[in-house]
VEXLUM-244154 format. One record per residue: residue number from 1; z, y, x negated of N, C-alpha, C in turn. Coordinates in steps of 0.001 Angstrom, whole numbers. Layout:
% residues N
(pt NUM; (Z; Y; X); (Z; Y; X); (Z; Y; X))
...
% end
This chain:
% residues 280
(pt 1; (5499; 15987; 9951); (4665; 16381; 11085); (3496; 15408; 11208))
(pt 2; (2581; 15440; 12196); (1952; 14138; 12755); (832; 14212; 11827))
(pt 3; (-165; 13926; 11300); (-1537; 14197; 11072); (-2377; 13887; 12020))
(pt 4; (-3110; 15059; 12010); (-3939; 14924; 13493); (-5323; 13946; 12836))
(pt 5; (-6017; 14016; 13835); (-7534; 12920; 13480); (-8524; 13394; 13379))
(pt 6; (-9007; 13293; 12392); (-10442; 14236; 11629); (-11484; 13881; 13165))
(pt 7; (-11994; 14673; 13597); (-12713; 15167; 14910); (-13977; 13711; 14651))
(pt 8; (-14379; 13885; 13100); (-15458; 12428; 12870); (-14650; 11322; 13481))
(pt 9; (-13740; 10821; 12717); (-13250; 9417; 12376); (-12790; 9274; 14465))
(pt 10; (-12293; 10140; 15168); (-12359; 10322; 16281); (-13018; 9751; 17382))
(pt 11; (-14467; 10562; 16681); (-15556; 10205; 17266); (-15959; 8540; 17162))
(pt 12; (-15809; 8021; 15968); (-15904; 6739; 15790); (-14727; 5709; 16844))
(pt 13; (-13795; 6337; 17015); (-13459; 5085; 17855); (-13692; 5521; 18776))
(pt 14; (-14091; 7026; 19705); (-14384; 6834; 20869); (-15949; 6367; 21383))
(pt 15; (-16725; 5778; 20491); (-18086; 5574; 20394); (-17418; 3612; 20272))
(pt 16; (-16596; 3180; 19874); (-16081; 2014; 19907); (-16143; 1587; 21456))
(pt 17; (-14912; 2849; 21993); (-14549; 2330; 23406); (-16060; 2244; 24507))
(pt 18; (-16872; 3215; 23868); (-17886; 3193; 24430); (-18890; 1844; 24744))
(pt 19; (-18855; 1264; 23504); (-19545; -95; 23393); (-18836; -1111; 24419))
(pt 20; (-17605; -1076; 23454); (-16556; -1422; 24541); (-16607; -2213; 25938))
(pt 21; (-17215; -987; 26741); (-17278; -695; 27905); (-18763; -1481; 28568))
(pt 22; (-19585; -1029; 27892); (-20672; -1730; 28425); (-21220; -3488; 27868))
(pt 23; (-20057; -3870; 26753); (-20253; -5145; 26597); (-19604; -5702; 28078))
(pt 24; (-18226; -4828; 28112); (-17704; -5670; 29907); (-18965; -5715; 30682))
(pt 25; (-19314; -4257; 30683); (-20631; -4433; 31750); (-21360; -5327; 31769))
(pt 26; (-21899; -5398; 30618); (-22893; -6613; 30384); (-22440; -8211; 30482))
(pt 27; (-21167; -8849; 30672); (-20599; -9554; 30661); (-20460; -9685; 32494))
(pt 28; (-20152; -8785; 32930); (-20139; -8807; 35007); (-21535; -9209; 34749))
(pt 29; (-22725; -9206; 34616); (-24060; -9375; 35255); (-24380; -10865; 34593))
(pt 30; (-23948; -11115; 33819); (-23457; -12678; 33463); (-22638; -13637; 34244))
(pt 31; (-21501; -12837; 34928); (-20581; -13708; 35492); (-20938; -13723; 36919))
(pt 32; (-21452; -12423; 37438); (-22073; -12497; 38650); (-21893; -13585; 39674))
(pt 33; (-22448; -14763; 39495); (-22845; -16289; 40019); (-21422; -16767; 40161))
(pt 34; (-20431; -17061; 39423); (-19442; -17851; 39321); (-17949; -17087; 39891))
(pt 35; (-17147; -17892; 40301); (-15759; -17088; 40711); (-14728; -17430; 40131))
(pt 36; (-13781; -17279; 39517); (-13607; -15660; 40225); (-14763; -14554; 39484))
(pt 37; (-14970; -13496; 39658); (-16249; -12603; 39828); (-15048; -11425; 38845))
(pt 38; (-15884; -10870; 37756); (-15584; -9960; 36900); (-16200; -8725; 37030))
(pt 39; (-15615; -7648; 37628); (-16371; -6177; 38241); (-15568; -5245; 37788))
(pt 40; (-16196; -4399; 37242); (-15533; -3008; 36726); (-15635; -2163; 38126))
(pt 41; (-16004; -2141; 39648); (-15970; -1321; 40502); (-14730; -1490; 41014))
(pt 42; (-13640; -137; 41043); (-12689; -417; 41558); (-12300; -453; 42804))
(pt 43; (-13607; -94; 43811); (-12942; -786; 45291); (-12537; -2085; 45590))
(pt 44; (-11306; -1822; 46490); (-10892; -2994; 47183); (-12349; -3735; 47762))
(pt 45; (-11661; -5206; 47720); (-12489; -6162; 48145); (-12184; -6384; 49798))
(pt 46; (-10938; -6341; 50160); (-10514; -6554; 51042); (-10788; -8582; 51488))
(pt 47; (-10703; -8575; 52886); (-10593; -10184; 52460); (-9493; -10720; 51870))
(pt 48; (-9530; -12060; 52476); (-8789; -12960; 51514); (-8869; -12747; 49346))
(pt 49; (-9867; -12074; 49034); (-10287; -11271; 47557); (-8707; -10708; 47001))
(pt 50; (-8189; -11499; 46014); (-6922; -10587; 45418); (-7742; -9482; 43953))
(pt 51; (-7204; -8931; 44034); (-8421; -7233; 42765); (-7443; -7687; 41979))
(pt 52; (-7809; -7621; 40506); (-6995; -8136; 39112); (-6986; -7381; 38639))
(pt 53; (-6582; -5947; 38069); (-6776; -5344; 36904); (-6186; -6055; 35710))
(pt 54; (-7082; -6286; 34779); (-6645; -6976; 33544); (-6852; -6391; 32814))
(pt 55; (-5972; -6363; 31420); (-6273; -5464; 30617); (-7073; -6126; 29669))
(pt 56; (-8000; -5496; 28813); (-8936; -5575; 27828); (-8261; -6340; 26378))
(pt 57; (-7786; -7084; 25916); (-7119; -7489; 24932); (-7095; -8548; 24193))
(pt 58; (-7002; -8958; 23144); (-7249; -10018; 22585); (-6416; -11293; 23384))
(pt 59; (-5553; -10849; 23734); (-4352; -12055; 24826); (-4812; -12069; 26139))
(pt 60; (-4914; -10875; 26882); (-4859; -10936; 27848); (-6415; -11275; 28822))
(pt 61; (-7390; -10868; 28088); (-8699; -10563; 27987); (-9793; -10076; 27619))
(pt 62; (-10858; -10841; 27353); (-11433; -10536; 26002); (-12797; -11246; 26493))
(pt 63; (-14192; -10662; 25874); (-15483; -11113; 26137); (-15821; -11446; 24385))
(pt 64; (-16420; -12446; 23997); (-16977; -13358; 22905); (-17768; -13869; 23160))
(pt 65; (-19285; -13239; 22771); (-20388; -13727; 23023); (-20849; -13553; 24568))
(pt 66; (-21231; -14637; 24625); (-21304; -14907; 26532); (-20188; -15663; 26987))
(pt 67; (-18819; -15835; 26305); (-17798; -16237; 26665); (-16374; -15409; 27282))
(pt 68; (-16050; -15196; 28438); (-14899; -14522; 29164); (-13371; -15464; 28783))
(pt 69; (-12602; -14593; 27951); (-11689; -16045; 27850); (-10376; -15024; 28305))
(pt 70; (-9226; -15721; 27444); (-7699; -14430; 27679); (-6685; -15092; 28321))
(pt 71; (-5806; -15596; 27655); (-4719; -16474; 27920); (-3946; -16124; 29716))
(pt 72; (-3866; -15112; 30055); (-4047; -14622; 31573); (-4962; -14839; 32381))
(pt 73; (-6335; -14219; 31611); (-7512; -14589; 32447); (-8042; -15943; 32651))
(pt 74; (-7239; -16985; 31645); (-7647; -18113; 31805); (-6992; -18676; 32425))
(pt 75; (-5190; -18504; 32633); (-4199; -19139; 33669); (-4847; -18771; 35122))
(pt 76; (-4946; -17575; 35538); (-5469; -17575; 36481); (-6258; -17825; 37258))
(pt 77; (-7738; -17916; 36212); (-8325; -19476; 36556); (-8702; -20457; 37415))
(pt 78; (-7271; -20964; 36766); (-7034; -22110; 36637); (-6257; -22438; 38270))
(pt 79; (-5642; -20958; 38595); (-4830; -21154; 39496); (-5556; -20736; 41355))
(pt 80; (-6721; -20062; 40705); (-7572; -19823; 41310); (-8217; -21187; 42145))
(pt 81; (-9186; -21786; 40936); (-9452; -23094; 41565); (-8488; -24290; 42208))
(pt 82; (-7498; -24019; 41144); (-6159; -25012; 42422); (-5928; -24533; 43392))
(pt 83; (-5568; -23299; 44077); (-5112; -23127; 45084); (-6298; -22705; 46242))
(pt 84; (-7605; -22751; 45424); (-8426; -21956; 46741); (-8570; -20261; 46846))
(pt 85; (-7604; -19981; 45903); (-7461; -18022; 46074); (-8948; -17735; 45321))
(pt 86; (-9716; -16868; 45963); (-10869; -15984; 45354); (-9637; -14755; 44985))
(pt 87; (-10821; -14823; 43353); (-9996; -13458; 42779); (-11087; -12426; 42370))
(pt 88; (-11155; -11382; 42033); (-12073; -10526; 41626); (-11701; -9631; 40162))
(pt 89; (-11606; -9757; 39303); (-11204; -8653; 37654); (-11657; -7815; 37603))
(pt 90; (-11000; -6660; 37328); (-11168; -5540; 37053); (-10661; -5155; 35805))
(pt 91; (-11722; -5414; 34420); (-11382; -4604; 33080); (-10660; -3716; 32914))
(pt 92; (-9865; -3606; 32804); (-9122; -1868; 31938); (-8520; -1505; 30580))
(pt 93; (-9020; -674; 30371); (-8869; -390; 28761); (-7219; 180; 29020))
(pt 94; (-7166; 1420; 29594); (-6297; 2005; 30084); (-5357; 1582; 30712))
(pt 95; (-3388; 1641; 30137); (-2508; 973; 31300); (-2078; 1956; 32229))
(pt 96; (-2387; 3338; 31939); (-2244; 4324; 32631); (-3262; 4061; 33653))
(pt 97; (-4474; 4061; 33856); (-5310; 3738; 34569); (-4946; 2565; 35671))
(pt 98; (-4319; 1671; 35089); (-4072; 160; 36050); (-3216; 41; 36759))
(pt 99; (-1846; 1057; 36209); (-360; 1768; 37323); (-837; 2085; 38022))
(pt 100; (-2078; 3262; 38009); (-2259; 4299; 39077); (-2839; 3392; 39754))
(pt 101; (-3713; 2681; 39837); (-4428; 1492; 40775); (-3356; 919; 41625))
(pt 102; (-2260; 397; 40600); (-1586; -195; 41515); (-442; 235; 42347))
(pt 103; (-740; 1357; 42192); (57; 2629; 43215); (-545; 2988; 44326))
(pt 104; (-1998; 2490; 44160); (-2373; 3716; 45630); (-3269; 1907; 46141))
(pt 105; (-3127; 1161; 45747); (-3701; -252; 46316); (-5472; -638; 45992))
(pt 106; (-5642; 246; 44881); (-6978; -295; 44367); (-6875; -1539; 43699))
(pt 107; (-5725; -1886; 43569); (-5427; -3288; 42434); (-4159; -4173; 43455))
(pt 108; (-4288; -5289; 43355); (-3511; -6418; 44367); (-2600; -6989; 43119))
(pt 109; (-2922; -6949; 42141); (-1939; -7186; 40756); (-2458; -6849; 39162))
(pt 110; (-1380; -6333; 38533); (-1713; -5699; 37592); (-1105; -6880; 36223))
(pt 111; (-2191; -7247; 35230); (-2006; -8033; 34507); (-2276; -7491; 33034))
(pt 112; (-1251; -7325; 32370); (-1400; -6556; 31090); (-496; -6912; 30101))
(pt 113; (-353; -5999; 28682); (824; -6539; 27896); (1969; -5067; 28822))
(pt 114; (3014; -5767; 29364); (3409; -4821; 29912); (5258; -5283; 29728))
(pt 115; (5935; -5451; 29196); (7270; -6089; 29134); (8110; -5540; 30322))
(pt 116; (8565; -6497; 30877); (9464; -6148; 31956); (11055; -5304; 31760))
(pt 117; (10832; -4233; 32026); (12409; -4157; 31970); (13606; -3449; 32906))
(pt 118; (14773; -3321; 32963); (15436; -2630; 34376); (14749; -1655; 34935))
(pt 119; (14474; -768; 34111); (14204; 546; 34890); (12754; 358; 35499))
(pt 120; (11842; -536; 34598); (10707; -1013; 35542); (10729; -1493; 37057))
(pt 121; (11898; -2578; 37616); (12109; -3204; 38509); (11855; -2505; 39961))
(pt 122; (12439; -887; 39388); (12753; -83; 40562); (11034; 41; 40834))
(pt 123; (10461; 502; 39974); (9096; 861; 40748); (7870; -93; 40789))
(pt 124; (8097; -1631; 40304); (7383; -2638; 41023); (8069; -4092; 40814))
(pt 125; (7685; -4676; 41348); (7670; -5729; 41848); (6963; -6981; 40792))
(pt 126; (7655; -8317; 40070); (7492; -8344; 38908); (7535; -10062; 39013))
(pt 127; (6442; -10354; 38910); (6714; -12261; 39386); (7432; -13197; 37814))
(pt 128; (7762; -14241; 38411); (8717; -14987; 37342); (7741; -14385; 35791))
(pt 129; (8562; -15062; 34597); (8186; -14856; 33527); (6874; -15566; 33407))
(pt 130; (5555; -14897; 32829); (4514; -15951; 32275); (4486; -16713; 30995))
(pt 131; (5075; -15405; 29809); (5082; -15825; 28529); (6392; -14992; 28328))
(pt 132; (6631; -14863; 26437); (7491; -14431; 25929); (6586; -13780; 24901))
(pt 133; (7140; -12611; 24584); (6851; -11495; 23411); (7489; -10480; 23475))
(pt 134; (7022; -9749; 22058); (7916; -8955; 21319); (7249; -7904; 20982))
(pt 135; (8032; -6737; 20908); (7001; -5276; 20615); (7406; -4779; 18921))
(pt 136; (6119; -5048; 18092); (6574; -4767; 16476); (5743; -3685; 16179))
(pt 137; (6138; -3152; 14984); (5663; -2221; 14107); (4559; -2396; 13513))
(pt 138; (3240; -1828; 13905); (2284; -2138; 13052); (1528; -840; 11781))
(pt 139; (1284; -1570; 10786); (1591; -523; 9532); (42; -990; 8240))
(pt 140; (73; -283; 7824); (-824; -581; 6695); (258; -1901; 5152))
(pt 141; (-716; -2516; 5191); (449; -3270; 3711); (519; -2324; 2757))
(pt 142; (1421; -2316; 1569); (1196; -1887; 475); (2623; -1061; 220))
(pt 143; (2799; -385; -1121); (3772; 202; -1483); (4553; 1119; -877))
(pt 144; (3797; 1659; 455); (4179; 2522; 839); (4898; 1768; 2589))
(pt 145; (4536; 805; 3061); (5320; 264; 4101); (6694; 181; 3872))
(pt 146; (7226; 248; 5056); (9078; -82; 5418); (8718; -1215; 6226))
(pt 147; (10347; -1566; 5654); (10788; -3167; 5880); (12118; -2840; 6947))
(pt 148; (12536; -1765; 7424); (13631; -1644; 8408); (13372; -407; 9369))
(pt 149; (13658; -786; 10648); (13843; 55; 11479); (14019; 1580; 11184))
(pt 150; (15333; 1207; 10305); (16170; 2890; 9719); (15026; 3278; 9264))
(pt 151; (13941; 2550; 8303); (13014; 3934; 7911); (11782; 4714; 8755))
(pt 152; (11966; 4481; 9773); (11085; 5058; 11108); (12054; 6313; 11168))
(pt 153; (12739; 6677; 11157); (13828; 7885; 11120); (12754; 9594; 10390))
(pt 154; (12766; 10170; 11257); (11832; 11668; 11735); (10499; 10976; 11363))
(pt 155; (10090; 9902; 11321); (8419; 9461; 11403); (7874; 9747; 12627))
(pt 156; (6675; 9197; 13153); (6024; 9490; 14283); (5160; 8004; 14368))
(pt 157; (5149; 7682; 15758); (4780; 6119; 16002); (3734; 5824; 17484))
(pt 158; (2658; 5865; 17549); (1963; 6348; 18266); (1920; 4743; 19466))
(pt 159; (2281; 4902; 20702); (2251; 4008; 21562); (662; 4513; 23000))
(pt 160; (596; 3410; 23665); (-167; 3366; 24956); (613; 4170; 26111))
(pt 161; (-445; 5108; 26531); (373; 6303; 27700); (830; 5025; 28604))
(pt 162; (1642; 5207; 29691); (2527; 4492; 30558); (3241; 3098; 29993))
(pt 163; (3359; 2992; 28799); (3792; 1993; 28261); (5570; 2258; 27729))
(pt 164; (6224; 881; 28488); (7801; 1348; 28742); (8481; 1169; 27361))
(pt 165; (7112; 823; 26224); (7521; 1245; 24602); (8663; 2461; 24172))
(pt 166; (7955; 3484; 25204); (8467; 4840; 24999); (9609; 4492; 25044))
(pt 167; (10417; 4135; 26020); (11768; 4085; 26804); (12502; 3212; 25117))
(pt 168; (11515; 2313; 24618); (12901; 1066; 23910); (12668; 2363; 22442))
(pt 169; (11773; 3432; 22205); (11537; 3815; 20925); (12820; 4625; 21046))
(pt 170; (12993; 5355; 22216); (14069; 6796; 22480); (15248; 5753; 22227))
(pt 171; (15633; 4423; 22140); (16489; 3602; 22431); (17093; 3539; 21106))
(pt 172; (15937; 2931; 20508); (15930; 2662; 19037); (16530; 4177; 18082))
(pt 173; (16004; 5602; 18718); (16296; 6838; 17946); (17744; 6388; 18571))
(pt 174; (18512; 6545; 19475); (20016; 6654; 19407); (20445; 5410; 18308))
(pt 175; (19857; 4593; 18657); (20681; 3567; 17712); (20659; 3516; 16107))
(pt 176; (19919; 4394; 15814); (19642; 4616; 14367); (20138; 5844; 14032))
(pt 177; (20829; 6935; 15304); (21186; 7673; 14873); (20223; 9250; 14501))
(pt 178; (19077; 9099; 14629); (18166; 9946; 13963); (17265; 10384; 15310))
(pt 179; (15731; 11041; 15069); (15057; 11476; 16108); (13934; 10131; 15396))
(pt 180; (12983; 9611; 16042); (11849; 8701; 16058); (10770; 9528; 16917))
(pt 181; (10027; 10454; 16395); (8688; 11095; 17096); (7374; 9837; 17538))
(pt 182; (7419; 10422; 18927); (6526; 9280; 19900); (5396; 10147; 20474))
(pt 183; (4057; 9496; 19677); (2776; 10220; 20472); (2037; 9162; 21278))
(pt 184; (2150; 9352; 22490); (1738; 8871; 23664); (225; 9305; 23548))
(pt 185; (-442; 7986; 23508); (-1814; 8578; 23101); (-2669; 7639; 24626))
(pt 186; (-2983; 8879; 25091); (-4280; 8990; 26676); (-5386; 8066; 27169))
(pt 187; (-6347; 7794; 25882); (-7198; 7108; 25641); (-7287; 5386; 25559))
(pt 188; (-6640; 4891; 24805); (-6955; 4049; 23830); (-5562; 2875; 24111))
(pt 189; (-6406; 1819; 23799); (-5282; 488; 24415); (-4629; 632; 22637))
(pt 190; (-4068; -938; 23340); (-3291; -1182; 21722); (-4204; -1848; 20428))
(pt 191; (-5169; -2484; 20691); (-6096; -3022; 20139); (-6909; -1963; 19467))
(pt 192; (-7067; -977; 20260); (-7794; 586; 19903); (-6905; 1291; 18387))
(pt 193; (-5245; 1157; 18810); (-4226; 1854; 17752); (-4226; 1168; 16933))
(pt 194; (-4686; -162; 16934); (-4302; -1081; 15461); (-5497; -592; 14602))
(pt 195; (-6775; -395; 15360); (-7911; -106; 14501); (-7646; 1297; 13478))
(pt 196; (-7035; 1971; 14241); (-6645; 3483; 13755); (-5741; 3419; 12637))
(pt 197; (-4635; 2437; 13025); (-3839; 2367; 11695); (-4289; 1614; 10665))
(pt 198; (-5062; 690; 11023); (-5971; 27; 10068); (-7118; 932; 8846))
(pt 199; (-7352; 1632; 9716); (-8430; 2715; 9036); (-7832; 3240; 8089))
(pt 200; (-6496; 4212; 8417); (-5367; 5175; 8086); (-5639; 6528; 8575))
(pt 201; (-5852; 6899; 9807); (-6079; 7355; 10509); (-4771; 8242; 11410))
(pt 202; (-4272; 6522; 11543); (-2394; 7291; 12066); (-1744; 6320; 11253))
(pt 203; (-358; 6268; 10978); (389; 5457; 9790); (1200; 4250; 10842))
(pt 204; (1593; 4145; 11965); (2385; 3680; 12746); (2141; 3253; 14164))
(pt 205; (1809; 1908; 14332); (1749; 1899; 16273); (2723; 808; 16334))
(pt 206; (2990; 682; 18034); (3918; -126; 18455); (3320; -821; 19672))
(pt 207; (3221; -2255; 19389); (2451; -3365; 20200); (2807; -4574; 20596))
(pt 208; (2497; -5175; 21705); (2975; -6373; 21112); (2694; -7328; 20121))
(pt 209; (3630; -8124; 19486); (3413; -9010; 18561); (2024; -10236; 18945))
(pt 210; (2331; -10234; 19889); (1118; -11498; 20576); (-538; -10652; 20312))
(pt 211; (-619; -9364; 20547); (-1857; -8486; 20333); (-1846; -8667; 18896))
(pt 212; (-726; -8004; 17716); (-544; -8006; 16220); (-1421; -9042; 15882))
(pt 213; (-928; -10510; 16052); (-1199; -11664; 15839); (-3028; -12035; 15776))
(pt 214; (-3366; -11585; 17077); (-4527; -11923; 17174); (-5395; -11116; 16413))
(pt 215; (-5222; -9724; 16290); (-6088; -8903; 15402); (-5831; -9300; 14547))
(pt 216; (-4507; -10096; 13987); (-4461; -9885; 12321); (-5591; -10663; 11437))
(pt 217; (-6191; -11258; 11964); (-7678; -12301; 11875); (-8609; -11545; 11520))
(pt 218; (-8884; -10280; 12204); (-9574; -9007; 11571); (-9232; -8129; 10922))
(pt 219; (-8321; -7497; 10839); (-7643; -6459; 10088); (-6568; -7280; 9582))
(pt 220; (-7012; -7608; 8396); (-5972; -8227; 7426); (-5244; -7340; 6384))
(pt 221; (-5475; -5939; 6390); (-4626; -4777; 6094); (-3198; -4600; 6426))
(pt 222; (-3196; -5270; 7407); (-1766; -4727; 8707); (-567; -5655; 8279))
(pt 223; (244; -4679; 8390); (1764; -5733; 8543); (2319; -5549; 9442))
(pt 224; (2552; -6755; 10275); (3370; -6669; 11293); (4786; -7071; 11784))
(pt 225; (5260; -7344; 10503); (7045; -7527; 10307); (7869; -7079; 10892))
(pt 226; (8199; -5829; 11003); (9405; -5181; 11868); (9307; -4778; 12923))
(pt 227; (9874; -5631; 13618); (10425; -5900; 14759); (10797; -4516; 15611))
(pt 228; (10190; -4108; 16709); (10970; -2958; 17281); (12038; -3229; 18690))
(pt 229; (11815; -4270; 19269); (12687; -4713; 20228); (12489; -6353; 19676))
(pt 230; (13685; -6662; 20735); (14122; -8291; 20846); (13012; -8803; 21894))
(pt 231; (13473; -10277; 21895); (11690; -11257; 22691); (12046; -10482; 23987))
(pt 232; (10569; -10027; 25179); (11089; -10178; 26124); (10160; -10678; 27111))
(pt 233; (10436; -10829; 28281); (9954; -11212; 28940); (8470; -10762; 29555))
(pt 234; (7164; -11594; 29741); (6001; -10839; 30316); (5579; -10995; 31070))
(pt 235; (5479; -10583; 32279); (5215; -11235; 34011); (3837; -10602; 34211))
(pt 236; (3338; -10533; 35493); (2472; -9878; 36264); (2955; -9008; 37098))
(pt 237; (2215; -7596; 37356); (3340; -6710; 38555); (2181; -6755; 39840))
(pt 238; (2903; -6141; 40651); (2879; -6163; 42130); (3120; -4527; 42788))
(pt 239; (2608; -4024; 43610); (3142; -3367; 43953); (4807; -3484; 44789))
(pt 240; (5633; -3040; 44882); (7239; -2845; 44985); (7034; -3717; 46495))
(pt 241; (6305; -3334; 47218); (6849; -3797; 48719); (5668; -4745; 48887))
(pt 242; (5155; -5614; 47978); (4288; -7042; 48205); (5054; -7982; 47802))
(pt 243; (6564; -8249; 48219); (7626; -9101; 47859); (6712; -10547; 48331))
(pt 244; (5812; -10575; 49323); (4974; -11984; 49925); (4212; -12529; 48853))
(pt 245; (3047; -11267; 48150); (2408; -11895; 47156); (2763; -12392; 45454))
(pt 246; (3807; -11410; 45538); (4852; -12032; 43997); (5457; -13517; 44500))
(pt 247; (5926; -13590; 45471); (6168; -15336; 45843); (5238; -16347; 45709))
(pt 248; (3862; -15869; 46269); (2925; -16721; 46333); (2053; -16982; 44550))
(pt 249; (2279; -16298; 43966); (1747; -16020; 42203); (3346; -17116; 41776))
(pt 250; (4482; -16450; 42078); (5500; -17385; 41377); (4934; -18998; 42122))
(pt 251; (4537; -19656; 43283); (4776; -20982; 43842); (3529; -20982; 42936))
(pt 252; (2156; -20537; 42627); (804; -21107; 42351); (840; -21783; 40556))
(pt 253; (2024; -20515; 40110); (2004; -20708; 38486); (2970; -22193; 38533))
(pt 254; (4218; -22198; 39600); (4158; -23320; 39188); (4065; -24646; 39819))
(pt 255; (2871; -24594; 40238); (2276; -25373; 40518); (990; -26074; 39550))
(pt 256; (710; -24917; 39076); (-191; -25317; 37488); (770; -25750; 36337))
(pt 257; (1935; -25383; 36483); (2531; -26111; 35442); (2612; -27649; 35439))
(pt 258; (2673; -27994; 36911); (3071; -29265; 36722); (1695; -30038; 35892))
(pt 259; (807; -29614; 36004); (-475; -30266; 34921); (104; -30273; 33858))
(pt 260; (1155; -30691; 32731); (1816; -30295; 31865); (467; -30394; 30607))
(pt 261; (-405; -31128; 30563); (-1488; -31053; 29535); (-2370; -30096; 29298))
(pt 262; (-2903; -29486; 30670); (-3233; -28422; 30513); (-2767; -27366; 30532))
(pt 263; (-1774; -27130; 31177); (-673; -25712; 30492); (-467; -25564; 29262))
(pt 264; (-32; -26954; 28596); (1200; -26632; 27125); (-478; -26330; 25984))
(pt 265; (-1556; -26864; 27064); (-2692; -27338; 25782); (-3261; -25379; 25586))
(pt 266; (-2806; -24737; 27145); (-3344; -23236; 26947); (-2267; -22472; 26210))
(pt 267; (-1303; -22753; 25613); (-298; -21996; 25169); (-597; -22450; 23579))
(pt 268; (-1049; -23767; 23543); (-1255; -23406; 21581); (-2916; -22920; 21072))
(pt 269; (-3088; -23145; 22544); (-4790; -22205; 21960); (-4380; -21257; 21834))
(pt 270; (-3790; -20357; 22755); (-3243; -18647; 22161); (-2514; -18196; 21506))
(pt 271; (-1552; -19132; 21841); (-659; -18884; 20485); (682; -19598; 19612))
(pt 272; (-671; -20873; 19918); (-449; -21804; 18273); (1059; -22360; 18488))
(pt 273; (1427; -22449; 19766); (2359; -23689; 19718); (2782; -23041; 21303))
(pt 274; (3619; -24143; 21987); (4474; -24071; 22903); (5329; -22763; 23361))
(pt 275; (6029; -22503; 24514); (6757; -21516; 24808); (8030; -22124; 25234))
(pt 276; (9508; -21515; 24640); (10874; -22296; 24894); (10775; -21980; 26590))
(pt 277; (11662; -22939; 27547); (11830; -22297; 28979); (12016; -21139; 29461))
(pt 278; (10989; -20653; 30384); (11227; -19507; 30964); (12346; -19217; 31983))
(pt 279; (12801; -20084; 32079); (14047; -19344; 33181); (14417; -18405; 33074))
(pt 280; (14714; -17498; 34089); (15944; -15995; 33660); (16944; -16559; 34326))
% end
């Protein structure tokens, strides 16, 4: 059965997200001056203004110091000043939070660790591949970690609410034969669950490897070995019927590719070497 979370230790990470929150803040009144423009207000801009929800993450986006960086937030950029597009960011801790945005049109594209997969397709709209990653097991080291899938069998493995994790974990229980208990937790990104399992707080999250990686620099507790799905693909979404603006994101990215120095040079800053071809 699950162990629930001492109401203290609780309190401590939701006093985290709290800080959290107002370092972004404090980071918009910094960026203010320069564009693209970083705003936690989620009205549309309207205008030529595309709204970014980005997620909060060591990959995707991230504040250091007085520095805004994030292997997304920095392609875009990049693609920003080449093409002339004003963009506007919108932080989100929450991927539940950034769907619903991009359901009712508070968000023009949703940029997160979000893996593409069939049953996703039907309800948005999903531009070429950006990167490649993988969703692993993250665990405390020590005598008591598993080294195989099979031993997740009647455990419990705590993922990000709207995250299509759920879908490959129920995947993984048929294929192992057994039940795999999944707590969909409301709050808290993936960066949030590593801290928790880090603590020992909860015994099990499921993330991507590209997030694993970057925390593992801080939480050098963690093992992140087993593998819960195969590589897959990580795009940007769209809402379903902006088939115009997923074209125009696929022509801009590659159009920054052709800079081949500065592309291949942003892929080993994040993550330390090259990416094989994206074609599908």
């Amino acid at each position: 059965m699950m162990r629930q979370l001492h109401p203290a230790k609780r309190g401590q990470i939701t006093l985290y997200v709290i800080l959290l929150a107002m370092v972004v803040g404090f980071m918009v009144a910094l960026s203010m001056c320069d564009k693209p423009v970083v705003d936690p207000d989620d009205s549309p801009s309207g205008g030529d203004t595309l709204d970014i929800a980005i997620e909060y993450s060591p990959v995707t986006y991230y504040t250091y110091d007085d520095t805004l960086g994030g292997y997304n937030y920095d392609l875009l950029r990049i693609i920003a000043d080449s093409v002339g597009c004003p963009m506007k960011f919108h932080p989100v801790v929450t991927l539940e939070k950034a769907l619903a945005g991009l359901d009712d049109g508070r968000y023009d594209v949703l940029v997160a660790q979000f893996p593409m997969t069939a049953g996703d397709t039907s309800k948005f709209a999903f531009t070429e591949p950006i990167y490649i990653d993988q969703q692993v097991l993250v665990q405390r080291r020590g005598s008591q970690a598993i080294h195989s899938q099979l031993d997740l069998a009647g455990d419990t493995v705590w993922v990000v609410k709207g995250s299509p994790m759920v879908g490959r974990i129920a995947s993984l229980s048929r294929e192992i034969g057994d039940t795999i208990y999944v707590h969909v937790d409301e709050l808290y990104g993936p960066e949030q669950l590593m801290m928790m399992v880090s603590s020992g707080e909860i015994r099990y999250a499921v993330v991507n490897r590209s997030i694993a990686r970057a925390m593992a620099t801080r939480l050098h507790n963690l093992d992140r070995s087993v593998a819960i799905s195969l590589s897959q693909f990580q795009s940007w979404m769209v809402a379903k019927n902006r088939h115009g603006l997923c074209d125009s994101l696929n022509r801009w990215h590659e159009q920054v590719k052709l800079d081949t120095a500065t592309y291949l040079g942003l892929q080993r800053r994040y993550f330390g070497g090259t990416f094989p071809t994206l074609a599908r």
